[in-house]
Short mmCIF file of the C-alpha atoms (twelve columns), coordinates in Angstrom:
data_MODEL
# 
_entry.id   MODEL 
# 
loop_
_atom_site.group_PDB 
_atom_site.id 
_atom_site.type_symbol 
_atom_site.label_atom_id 
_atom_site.label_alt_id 
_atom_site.label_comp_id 
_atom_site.label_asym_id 
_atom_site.label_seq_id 
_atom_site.Cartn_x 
_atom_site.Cartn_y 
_atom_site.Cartn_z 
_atom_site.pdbx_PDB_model_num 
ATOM 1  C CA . UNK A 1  9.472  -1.864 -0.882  1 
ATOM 2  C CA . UNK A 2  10.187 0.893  0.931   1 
ATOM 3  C CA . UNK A 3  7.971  4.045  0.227   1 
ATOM 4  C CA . UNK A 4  11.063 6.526  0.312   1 
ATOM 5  C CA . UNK A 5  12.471 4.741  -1.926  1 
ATOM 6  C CA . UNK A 6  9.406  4.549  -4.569  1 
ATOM 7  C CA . UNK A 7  9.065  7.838  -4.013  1 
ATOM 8  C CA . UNK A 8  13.082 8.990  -5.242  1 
ATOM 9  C CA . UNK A 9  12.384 6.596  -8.013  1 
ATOM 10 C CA . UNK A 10 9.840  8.547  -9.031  1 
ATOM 11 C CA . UNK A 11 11.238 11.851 -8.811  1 
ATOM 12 C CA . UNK A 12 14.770 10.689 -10.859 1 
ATOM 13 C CA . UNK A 13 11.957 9.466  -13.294 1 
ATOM 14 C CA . UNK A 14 10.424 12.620 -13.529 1 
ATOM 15 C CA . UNK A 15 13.839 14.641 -13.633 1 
ATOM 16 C CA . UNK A 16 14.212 12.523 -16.755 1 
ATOM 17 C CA . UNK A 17 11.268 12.581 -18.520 1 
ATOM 18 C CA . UNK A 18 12.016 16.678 -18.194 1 
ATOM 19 C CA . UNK A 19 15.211 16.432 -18.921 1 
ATOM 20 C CA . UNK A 20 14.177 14.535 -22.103 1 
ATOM 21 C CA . UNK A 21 11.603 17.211 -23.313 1 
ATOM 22 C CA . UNK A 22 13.596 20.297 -22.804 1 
ATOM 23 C CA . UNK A 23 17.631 19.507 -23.584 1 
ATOM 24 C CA . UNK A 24 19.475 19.017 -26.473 1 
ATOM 25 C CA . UNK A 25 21.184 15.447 -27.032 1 
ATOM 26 C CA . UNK A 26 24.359 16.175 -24.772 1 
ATOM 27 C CA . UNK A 27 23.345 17.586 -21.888 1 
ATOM 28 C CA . UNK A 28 20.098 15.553 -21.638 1 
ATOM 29 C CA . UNK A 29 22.439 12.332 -21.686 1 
ATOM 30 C CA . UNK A 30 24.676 13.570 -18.824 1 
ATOM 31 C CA . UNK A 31 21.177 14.163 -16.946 1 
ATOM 32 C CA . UNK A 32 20.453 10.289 -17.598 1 
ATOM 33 C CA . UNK A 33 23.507 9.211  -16.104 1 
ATOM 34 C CA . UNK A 34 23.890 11.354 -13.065 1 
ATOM 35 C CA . UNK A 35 20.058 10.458 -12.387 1 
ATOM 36 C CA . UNK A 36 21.014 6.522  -13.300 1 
ATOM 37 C CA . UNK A 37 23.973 6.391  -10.935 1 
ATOM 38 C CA . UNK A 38 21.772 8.305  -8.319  1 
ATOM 39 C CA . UNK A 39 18.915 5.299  -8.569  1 
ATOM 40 C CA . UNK A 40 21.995 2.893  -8.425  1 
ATOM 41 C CA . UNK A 41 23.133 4.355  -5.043  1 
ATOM 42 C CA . UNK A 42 19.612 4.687  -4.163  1 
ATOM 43 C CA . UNK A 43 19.095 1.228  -4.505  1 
ATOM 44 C CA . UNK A 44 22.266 -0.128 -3.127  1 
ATOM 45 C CA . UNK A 45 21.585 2.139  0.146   1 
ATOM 46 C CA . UNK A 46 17.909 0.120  0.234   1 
ATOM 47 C CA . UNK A 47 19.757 -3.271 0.229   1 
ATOM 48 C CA . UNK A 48 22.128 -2.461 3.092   1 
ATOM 49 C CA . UNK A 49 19.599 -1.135 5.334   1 
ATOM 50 C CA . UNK A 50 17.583 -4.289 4.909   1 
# 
């Protein structure tokens, strides 16, 4: 694995766990899923480069 990758994990993971402990239901959600489809292209951008 590469470690710039481990490391945006890791910071979309910790975006979320804040998001999680400070928003309300809504806006905490549309955190999740921008983060999620950030990892997504995150992880598809790993897989070409390989």
């Amino acid at each position: 694995m590469n470690h710039r990758f481990l490391a945006a994990l890791s910071c979309y993971g910790l975006l979320g766990l804040a998001a999680a402990v400070t928003l309300n239901r809504l806006p905490r959600d549309l955190v999740w899923l921008l983060l999620a489809a950030m990892a997504v292209k995150t992880w598809i951008a790993l897989k070409r480069s390989a």
